[in-house]
NUGU-289571 format. One record per atom (N, C-alpha, C): atom name; residue in one letter; residue number from 1; x, y, z. Coordinates in Angstrom, 2 decimals. Example, Ala and Ser with C-alpha at 12.3 -4.5 7.8 and 13.67 -1.06 7.14 Angstrom:
<nodes>
a N; r A; k 1; xx 13.19; yy -5.69; zz 7.80
a CA; r A; k 1; xx 12.30; yy -4.50; zz 7.80
a C; r A; k 1; xx 13.20; yy -3.30; zz 7.80
a N; r S; k 2; xx 12.85; yy -2.25; zz 7.08
a CA; r S; k 2; xx 13.67; yy -1.06; zz 7.14
a C; r S; k 2; xx 12.90; yy 0.03; zz 7.87
</nodes>
This chain:
<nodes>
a N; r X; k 1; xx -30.81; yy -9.69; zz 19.67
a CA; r X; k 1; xx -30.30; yy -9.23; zz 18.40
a C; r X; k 1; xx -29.05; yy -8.38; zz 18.65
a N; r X; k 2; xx -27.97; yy -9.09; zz 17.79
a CA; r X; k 2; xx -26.49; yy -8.01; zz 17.93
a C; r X; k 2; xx -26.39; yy -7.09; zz 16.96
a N; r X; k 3; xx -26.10; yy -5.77; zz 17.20
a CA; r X; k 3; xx -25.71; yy -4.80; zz 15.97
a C; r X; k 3; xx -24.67; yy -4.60; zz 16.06
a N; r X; k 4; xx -23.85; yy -4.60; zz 15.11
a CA; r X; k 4; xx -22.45; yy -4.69; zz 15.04
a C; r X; k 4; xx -22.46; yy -3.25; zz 13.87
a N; r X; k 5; xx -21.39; yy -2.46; zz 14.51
a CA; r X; k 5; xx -21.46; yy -0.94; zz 14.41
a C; r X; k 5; xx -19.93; yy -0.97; zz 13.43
a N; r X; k 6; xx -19.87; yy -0.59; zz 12.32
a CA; r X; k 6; xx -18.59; yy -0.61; zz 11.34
a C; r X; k 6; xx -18.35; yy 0.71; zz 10.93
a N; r X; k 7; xx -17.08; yy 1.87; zz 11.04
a CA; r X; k 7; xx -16.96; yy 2.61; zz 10.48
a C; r X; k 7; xx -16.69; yy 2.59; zz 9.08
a N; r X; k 8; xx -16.77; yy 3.54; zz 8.48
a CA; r X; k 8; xx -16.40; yy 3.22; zz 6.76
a C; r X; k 8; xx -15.64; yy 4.97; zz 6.54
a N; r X; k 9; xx -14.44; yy 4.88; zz 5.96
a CA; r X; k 9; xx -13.73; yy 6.30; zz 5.50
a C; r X; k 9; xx -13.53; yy 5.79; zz 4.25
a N; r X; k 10; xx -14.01; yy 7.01; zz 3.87
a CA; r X; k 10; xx -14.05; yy 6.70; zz 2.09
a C; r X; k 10; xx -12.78; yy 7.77; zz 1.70
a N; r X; k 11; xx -11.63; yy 7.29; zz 0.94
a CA; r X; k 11; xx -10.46; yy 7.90; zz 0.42
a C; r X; k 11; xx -10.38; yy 7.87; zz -0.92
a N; r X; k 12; xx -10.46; yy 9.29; zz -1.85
a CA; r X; k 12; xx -10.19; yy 8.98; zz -3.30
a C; r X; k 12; xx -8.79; yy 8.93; zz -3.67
a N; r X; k 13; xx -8.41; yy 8.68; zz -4.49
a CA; r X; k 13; xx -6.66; yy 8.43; zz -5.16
a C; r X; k 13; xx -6.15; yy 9.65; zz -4.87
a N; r X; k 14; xx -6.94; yy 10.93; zz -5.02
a CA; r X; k 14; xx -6.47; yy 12.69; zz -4.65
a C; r X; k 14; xx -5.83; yy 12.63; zz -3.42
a N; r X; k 15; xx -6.37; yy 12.00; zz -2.25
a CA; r X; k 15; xx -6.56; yy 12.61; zz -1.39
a C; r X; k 15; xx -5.02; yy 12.13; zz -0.39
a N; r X; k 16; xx -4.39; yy 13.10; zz 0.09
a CA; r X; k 16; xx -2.88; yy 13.04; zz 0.44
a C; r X; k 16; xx -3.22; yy 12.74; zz 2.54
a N; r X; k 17; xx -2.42; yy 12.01; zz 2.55
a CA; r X; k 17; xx -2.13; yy 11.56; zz 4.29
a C; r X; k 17; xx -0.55; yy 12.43; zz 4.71
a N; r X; k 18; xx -0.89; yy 12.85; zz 6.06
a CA; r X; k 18; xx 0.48; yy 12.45; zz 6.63
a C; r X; k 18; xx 0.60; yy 11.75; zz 7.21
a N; r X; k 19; xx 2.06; yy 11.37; zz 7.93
a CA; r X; k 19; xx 2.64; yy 9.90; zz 8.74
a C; r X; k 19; xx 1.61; yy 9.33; zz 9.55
a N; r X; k 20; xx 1.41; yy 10.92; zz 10.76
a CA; r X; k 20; xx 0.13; yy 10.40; zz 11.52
a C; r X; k 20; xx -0.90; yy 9.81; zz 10.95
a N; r X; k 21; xx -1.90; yy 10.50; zz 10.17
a CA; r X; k 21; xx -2.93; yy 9.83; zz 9.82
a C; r X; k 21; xx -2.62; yy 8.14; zz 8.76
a N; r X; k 22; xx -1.48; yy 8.02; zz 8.16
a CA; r X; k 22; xx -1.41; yy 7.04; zz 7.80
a C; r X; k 22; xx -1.09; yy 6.05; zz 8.67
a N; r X; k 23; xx -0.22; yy 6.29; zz 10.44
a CA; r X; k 23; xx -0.43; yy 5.18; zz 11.13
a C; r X; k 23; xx -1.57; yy 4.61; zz 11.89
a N; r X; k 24; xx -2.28; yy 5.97; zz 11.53
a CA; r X; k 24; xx -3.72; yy 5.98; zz 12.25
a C; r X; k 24; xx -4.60; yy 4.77; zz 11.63
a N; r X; k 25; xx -4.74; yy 4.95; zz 10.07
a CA; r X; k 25; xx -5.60; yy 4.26; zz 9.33
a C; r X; k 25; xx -5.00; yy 3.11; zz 9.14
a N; r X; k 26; xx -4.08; yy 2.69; zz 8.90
a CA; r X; k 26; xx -3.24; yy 1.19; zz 8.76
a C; r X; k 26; xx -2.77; yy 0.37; zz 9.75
a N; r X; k 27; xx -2.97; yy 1.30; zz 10.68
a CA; r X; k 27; xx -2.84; yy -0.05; zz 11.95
a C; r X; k 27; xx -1.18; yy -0.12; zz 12.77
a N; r X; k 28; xx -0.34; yy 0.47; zz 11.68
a CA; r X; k 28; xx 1.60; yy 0.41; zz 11.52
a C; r X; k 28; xx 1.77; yy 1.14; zz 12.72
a N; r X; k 29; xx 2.78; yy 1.42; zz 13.37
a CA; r X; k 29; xx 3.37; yy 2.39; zz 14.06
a C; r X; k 29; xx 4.10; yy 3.31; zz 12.95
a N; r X; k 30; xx 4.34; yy 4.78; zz 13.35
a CA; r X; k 30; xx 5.09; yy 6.05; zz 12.48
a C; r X; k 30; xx 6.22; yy 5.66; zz 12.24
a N; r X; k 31; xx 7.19; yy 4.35; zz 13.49
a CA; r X; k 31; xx 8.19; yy 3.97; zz 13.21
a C; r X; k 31; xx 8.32; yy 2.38; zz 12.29
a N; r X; k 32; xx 7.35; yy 1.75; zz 12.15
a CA; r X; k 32; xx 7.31; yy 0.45; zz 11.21
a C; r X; k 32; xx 7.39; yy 1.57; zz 9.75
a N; r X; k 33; xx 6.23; yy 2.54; zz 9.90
a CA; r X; k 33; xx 5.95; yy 3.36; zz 8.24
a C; r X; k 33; xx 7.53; yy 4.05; zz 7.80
a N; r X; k 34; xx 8.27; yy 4.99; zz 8.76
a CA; r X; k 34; xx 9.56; yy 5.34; zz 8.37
a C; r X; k 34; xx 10.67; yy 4.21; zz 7.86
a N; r X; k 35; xx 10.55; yy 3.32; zz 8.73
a CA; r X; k 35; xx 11.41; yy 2.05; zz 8.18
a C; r X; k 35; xx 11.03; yy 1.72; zz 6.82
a N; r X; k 36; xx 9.63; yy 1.36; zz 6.64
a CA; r X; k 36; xx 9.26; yy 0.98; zz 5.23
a C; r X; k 36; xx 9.45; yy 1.94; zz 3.67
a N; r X; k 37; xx 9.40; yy 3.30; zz 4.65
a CA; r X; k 37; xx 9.92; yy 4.31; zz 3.77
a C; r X; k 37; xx 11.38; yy 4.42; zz 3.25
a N; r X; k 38; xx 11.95; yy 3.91; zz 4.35
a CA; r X; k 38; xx 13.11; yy 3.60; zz 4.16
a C; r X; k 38; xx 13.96; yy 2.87; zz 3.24
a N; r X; k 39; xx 13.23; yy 1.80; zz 3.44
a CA; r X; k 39; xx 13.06; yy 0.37; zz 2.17
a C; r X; k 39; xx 13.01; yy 0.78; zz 1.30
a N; r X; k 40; xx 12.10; yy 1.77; zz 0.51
a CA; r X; k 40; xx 11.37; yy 1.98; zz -0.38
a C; r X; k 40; xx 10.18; yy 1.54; zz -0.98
a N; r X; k 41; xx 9.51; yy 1.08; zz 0.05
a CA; r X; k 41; xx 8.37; yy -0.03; zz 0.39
a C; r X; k 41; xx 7.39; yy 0.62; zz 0.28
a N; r X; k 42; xx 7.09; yy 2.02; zz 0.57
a CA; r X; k 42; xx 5.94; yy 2.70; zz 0.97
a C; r X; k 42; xx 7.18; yy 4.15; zz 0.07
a N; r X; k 43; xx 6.58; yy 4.68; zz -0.50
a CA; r X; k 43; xx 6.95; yy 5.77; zz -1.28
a C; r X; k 43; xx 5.91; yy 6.92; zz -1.55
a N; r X; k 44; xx 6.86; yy 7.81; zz -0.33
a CA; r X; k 44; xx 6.03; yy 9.32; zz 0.08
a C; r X; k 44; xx 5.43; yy 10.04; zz -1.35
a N; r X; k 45; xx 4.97; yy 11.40; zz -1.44
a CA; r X; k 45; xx 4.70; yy 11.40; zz -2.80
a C; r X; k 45; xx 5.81; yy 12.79; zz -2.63
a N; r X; k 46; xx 6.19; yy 13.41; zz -1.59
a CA; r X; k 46; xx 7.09; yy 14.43; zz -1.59
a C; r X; k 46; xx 8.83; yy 13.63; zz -0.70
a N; r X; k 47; xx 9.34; yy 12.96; zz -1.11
a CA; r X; k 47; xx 10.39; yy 12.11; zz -0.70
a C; r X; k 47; xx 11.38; yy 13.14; zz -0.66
a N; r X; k 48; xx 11.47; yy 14.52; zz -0.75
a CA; r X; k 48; xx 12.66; yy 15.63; zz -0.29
a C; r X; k 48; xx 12.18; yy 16.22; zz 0.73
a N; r X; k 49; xx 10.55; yy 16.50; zz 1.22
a CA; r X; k 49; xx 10.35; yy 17.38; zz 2.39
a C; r X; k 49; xx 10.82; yy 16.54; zz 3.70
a N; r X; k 50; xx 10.71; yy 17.28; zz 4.92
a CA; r X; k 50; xx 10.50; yy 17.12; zz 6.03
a C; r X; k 50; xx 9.59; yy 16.60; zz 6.44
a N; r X; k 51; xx 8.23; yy 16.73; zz 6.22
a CA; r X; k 51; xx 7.29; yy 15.90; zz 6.07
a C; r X; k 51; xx 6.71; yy 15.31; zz 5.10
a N; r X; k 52; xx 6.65; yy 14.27; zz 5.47
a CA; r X; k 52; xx 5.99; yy 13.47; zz 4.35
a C; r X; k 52; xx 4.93; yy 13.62; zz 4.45
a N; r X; k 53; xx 4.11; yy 12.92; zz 2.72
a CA; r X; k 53; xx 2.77; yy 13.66; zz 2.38
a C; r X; k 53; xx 2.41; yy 11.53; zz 1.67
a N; r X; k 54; xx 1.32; yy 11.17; zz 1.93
a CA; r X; k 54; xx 1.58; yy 9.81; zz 1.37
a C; r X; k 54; xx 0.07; yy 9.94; zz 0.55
a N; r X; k 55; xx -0.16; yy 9.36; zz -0.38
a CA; r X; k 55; xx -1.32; yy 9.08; zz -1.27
a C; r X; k 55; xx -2.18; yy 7.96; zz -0.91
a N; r X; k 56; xx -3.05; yy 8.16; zz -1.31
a CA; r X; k 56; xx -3.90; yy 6.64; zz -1.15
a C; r X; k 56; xx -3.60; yy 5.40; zz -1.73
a N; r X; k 57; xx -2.73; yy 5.16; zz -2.63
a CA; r X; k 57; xx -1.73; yy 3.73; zz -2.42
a C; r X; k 57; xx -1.07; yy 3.22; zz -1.60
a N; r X; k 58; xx -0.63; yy 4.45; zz -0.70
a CA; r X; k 58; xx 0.50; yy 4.14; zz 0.19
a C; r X; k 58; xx -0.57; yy 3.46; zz 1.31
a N; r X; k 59; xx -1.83; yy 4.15; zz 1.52
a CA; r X; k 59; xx -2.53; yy 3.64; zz 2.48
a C; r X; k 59; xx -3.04; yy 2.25; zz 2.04
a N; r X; k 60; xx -3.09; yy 1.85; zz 1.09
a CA; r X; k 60; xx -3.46; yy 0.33; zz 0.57
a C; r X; k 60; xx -2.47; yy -0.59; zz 0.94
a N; r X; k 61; xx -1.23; yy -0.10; zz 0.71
a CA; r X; k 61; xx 0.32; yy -0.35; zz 0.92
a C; r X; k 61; xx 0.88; yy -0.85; zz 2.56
a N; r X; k 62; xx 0.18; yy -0.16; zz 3.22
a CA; r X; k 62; xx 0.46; yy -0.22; zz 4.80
a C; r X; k 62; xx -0.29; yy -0.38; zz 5.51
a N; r X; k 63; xx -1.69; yy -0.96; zz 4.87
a CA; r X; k 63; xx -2.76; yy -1.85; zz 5.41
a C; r X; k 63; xx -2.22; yy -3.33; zz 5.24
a N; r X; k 64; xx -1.81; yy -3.23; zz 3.56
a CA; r X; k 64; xx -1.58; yy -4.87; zz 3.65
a C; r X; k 64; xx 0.06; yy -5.05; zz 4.38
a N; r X; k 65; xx 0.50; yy -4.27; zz 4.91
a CA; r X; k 65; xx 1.85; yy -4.90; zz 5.51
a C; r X; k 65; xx 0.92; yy -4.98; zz 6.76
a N; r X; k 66; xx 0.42; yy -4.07; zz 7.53
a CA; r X; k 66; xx -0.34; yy -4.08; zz 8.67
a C; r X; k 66; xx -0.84; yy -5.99; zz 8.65
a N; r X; k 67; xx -1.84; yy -5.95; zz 8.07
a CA; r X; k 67; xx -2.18; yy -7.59; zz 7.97
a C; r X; k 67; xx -1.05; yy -8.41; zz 7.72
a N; r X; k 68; xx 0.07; yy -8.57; zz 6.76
a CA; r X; k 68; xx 0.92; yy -9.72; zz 6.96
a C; r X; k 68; xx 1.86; yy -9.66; zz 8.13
a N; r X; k 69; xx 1.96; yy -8.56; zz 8.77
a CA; r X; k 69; xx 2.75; yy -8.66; zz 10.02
a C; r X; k 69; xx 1.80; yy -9.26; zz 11.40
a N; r X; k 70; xx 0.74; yy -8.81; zz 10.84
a CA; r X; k 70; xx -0.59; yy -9.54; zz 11.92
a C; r X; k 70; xx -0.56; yy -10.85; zz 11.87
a N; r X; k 71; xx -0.80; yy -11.28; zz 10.49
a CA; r X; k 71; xx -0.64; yy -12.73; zz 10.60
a C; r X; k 71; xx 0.35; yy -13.81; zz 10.25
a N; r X; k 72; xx 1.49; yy -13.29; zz 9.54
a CA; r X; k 72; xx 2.62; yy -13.84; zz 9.52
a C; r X; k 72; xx 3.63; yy -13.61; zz 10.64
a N; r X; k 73; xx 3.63; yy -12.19; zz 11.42
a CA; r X; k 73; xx 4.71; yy -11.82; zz 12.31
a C; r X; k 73; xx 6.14; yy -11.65; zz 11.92
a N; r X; k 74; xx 6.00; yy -10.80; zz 10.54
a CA; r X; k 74; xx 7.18; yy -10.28; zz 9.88
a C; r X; k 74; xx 7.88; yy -9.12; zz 10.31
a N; r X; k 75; xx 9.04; yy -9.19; zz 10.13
a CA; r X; k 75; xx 9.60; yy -7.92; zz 10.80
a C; r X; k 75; xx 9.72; yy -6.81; zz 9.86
a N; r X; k 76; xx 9.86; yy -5.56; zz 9.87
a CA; r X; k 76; xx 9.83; yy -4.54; zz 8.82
a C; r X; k 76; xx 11.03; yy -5.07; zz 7.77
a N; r X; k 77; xx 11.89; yy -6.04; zz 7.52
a CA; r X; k 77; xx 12.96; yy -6.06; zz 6.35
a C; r X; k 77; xx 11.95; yy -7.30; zz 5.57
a N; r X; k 78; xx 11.12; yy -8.10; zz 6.46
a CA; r X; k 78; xx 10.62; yy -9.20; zz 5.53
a C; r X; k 78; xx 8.82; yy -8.65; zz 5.04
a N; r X; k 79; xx 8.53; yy -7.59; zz 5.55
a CA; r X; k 79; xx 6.97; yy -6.69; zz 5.12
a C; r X; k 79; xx 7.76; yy -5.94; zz 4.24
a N; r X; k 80; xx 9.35; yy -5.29; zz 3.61
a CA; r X; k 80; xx 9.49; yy -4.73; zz 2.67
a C; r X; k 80; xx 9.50; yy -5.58; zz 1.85
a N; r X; k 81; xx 10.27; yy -6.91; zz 2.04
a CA; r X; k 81; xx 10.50; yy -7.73; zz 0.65
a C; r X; k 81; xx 8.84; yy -7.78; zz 0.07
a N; r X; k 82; xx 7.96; yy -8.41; zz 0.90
a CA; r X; k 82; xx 6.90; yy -8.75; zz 0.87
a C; r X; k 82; xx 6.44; yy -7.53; zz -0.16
a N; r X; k 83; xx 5.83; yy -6.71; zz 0.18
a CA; r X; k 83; xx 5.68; yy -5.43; zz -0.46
a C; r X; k 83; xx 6.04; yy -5.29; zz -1.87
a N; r X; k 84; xx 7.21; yy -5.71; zz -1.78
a CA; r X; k 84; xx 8.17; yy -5.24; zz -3.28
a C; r X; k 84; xx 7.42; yy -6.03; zz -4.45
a N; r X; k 85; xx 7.59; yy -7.52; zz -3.72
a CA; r X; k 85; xx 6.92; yy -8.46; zz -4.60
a C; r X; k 85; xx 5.57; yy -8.47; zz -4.81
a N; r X; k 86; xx 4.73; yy -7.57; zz -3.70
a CA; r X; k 86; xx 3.64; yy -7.71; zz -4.05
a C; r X; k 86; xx 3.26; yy -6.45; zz -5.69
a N; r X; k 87; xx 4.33; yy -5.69; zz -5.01
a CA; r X; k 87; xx 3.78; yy -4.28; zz -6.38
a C; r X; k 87; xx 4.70; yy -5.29; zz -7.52
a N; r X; k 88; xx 5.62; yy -5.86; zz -7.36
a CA; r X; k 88; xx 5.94; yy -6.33; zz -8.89
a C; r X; k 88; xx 4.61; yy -7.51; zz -9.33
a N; r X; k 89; xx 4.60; yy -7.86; zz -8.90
a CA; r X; k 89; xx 2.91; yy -9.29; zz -9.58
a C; r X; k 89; xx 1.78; yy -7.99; zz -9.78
a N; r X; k 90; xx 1.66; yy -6.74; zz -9.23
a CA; r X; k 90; xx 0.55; yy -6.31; zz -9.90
a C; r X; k 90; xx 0.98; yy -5.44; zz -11.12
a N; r X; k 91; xx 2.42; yy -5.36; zz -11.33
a CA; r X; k 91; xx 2.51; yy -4.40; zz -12.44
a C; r X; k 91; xx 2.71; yy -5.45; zz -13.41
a N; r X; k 92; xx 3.03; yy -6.40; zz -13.70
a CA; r X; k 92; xx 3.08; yy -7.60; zz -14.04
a C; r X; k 92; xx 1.72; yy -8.05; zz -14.49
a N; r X; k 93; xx 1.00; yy -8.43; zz -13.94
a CA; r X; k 93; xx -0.68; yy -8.32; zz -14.18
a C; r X; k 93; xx -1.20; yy -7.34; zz -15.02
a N; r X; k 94; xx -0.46; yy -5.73; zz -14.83
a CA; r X; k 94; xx -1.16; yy -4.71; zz -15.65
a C; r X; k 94; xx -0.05; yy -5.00; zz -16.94
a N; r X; k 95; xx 0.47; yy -5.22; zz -16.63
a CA; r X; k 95; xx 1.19; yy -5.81; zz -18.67
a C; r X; k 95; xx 0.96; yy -6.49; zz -19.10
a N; r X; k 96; xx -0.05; yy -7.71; zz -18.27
a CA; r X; k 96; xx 0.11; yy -8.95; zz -19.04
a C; r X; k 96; xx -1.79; yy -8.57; zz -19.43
a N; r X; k 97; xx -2.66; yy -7.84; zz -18.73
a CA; r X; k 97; xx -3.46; yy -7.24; zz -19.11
a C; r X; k 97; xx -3.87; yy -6.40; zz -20.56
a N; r X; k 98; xx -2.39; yy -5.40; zz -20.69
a CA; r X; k 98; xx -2.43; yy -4.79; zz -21.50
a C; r X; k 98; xx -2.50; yy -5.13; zz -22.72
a N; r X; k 99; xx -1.14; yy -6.43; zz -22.87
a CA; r X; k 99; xx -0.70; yy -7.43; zz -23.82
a C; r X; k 99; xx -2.05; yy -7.96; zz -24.42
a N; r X; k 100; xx -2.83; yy -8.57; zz -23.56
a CA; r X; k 100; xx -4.19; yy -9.27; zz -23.91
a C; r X; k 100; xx -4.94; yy -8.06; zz -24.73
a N; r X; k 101; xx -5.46; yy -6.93; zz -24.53
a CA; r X; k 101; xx -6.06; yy -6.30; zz -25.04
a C; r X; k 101; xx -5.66; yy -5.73; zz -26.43
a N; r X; k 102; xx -3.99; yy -5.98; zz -26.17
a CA; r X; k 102; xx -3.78; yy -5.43; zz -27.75
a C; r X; k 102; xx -3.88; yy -6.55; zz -28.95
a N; r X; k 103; xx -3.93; yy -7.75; zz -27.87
a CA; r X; k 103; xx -3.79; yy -9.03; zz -28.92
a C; r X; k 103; xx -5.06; yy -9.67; zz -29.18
a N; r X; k 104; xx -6.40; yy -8.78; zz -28.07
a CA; r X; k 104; xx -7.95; yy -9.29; zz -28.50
a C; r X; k 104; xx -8.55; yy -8.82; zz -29.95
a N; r X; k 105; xx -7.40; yy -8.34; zz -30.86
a CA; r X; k 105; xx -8.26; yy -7.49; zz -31.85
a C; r X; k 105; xx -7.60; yy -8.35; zz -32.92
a N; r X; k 106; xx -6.69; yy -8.96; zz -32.83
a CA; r X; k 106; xx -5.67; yy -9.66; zz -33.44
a C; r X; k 106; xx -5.98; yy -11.46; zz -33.55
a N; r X; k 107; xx -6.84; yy -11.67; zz -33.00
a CA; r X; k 107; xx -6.35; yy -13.64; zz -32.55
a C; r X; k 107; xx -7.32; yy -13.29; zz -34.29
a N; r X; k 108; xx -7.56; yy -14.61; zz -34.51
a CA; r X; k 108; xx -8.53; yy -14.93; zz -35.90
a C; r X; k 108; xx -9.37; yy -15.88; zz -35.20
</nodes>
């Protein structure tokens, strides 16, 4: 019998990273995450300090570049495009969401 041993870190939307711990948890190097910051790909929540402070989007954010660079082998200019497009289809989704709900009260 195999037991296969899985950590689990539970992060609420509150809860703020720095660089380190965000290359820690996403897999990125500090220098893939600055580049992406760079981009505007990954957006600190204090973008004037010296150190950056990142939210738990950003860590959702630089997991999934983590995986498409894993399995596509993108370089940090094609994990920003990637990125960009991925947050535009979900804000896109939350309008076309919204739209529906204002128009579920409305059909006949």
């Amino acid at each position: 019998m195999k037991i296969e041993l899985t950590e689990v870190l539970w992060i609420d939307q509150y809860q703020e990273l720095s660089l380190a711990d965000l290359a820690k948890l996403s897999g990125l190097s500090e220098t893939e995450l600055s580049e992406l910051v760079d981009c505007d790909a990954i957006v600190p929540v204090n973008t004037n300090s010296a150190e950056w402070i990142f939210d738990a989007g950003c860590l959702v954010m630089a997991k999934t570049a983590c995986r498409l660079r894993n399995d596509f082998e993108l370089d940090t200019q094609g994990l920003s495009v990637a990125l960009t497009l991925i947050t535009q289809i979900h804000d896109l989704e939350t309008q076309l969401h919204d739209l529906r709900a204002q128009l579920s009260g409305r059909i006949f």
